[in-house]
N, CA, C and O of each residue as an XYZ file, in Angstrom:
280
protein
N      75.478    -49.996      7.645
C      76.478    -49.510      6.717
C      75.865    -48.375      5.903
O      74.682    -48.447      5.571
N      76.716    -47.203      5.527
C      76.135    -46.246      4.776
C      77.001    -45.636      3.957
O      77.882    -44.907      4.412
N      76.842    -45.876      2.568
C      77.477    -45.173      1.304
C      77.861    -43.570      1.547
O      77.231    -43.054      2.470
N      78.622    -42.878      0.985
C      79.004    -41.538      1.014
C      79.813    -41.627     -0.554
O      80.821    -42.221     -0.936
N      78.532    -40.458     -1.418
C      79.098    -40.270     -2.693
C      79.264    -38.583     -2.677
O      78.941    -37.754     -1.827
N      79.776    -38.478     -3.720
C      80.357    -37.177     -4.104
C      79.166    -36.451     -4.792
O      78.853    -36.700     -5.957
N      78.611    -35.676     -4.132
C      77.368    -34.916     -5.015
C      77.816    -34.119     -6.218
O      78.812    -33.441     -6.468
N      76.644    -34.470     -6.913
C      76.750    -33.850     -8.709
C      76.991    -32.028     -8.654
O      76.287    -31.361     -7.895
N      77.867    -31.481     -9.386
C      78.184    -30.533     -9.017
C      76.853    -29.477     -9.766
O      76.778    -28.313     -9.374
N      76.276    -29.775    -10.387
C      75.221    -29.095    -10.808
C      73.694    -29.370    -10.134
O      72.792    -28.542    -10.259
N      73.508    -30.781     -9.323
C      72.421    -30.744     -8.680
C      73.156    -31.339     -7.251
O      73.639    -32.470     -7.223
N      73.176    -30.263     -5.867
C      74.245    -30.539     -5.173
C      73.493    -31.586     -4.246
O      74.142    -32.184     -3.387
N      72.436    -31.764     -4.371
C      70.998    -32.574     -3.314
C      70.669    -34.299     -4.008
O      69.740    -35.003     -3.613
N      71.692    -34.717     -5.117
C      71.724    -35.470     -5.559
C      73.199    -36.245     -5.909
O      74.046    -35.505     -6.410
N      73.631    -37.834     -5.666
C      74.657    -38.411     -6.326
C      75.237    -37.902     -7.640
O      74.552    -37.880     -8.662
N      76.570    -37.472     -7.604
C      76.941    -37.347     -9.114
C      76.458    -38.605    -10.257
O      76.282    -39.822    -10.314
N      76.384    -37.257    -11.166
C      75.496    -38.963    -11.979
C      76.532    -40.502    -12.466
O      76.138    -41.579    -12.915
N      77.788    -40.079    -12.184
C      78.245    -41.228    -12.219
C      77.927    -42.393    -11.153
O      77.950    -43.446    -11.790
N      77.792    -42.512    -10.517
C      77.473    -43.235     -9.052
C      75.818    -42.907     -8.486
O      75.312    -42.999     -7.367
N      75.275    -42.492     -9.809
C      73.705    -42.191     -9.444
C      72.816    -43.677     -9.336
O      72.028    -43.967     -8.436
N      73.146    -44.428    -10.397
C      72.618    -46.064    -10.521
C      72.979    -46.805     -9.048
O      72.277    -47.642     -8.483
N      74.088    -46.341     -8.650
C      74.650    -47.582     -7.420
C      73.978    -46.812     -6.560
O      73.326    -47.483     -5.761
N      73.878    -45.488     -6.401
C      73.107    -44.851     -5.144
C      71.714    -45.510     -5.235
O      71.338    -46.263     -4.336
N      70.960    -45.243     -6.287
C      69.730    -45.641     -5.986
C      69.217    -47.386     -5.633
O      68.203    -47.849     -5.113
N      70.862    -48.216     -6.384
C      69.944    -49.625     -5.843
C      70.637    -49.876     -4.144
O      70.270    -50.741     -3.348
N      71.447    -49.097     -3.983
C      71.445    -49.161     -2.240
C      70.731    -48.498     -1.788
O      71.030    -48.493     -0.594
N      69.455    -47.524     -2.024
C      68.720    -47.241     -1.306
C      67.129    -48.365     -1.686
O      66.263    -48.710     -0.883
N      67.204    -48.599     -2.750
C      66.618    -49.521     -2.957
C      66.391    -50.867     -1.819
O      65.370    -51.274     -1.264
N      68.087    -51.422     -1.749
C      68.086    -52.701     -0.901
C      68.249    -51.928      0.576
O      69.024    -52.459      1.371
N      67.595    -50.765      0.964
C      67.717    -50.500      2.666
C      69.176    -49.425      3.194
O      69.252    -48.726      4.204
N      69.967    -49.582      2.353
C      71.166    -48.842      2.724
C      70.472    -47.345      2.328
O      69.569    -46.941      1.596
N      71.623    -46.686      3.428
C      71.213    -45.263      3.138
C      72.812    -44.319      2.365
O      73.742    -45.066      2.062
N      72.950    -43.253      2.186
C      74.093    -42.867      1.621
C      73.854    -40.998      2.484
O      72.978    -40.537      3.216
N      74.826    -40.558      2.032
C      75.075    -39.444      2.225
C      76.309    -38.750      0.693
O      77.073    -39.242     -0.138
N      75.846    -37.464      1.073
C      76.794    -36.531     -0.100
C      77.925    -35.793      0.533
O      77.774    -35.367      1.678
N      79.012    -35.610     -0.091
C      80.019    -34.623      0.117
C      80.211    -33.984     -1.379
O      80.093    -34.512     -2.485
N      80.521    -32.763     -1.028
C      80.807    -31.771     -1.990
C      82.402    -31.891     -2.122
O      83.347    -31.539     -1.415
N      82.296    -32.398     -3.068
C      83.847    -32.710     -3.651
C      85.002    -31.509     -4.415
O      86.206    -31.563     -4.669
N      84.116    -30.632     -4.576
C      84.344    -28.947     -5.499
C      84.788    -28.457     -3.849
O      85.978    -28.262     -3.598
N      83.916    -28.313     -2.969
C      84.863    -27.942     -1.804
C      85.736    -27.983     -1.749
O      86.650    -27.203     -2.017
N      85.631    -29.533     -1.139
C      87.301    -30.470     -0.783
C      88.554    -29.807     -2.013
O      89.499    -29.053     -1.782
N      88.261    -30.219     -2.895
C      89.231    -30.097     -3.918
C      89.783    -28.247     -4.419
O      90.796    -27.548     -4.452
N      88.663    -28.196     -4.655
C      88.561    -26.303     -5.233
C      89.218    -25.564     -3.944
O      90.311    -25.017     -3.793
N      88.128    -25.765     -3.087
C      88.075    -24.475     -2.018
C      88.977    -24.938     -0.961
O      89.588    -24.016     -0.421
N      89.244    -26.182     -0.490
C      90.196    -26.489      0.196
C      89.223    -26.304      1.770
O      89.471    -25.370      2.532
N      88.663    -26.830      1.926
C      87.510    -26.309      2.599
C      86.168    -27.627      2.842
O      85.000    -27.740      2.468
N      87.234    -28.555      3.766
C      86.833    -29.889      4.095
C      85.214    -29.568      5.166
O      84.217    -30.262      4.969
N      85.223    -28.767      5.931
C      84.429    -28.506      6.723
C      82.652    -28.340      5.750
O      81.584    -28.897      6.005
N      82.906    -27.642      4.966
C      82.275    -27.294      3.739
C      81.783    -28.946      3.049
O      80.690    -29.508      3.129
N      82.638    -29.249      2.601
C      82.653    -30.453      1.730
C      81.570    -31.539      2.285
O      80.701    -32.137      1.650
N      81.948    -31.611      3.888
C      81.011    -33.077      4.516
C      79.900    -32.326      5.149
O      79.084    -33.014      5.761
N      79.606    -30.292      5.098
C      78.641    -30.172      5.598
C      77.129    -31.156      5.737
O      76.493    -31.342      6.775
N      76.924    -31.500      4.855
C      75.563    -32.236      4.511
C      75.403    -34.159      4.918
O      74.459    -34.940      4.795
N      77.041    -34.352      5.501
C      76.573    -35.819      5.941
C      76.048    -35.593      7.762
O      76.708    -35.081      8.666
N      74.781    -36.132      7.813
C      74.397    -36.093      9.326
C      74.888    -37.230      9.820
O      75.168    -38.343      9.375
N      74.951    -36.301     11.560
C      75.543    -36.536     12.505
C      74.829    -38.429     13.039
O      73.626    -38.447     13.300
N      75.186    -39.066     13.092
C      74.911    -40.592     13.328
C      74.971    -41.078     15.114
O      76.014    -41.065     15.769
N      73.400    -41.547     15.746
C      73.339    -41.779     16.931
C      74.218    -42.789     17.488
O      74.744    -42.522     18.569
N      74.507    -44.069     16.857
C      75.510    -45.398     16.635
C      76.604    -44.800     15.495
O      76.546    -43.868     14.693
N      77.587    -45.764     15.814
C      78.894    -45.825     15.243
C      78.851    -46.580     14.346
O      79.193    -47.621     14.908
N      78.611    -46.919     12.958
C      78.749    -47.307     11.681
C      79.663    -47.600     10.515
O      80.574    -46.779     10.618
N      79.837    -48.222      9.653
C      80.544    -48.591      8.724
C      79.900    -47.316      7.466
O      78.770    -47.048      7.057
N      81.430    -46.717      7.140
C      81.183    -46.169      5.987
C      81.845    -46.083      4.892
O      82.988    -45.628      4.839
N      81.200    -46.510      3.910
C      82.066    -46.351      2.780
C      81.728    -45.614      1.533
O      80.644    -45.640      0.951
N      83.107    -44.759      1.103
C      83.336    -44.015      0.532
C      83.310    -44.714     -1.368
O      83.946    -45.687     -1.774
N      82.527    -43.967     -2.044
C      82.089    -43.983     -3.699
C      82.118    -42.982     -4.103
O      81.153    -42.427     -4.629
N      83.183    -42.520     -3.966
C      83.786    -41.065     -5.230
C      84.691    -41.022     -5.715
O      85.408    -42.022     -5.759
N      85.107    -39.671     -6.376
C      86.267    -39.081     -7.128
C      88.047    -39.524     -5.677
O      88.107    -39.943     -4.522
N      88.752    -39.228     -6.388
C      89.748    -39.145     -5.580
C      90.925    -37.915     -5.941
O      91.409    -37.469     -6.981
N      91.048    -37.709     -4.836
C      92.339    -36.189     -5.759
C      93.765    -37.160     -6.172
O      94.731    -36.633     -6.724
């Protein structure tokens, strides 16, 4: 299973700091996460953009989503 949060719009290589505590104790207990740029999605309209930074996965996985919502 792997988290996907909305990266902080001022440090884009990090969880927004709202969801910064839950990111780190799931990487803590073994889970991994990924970022989407949510200023994309929303601003630029420009989904391609937004999930640039979640990598591509060898197995098929459970993911769940910990962000903003429009």
């Amino acid at each position: 299973m792997e988290f996907i949060y909305c990266s902080d719009p001022l440090h884009s290589f990090q969880p927004d700091e709202m969801y910064q505590t839950e990111a780190n104790t799931a990487r803590s207990l073994g889970s991994s996460f990924d970022l989407i740029d949510f200023e994309a999605l929303v601003n630029e309209n420009n989904p391609l953009k937004a999930v640039r930074r979640i990598s591509q996965k060898s197995i098929e996985q459970i993911g769940i989503y910990r962000g903003w919502m429009k």
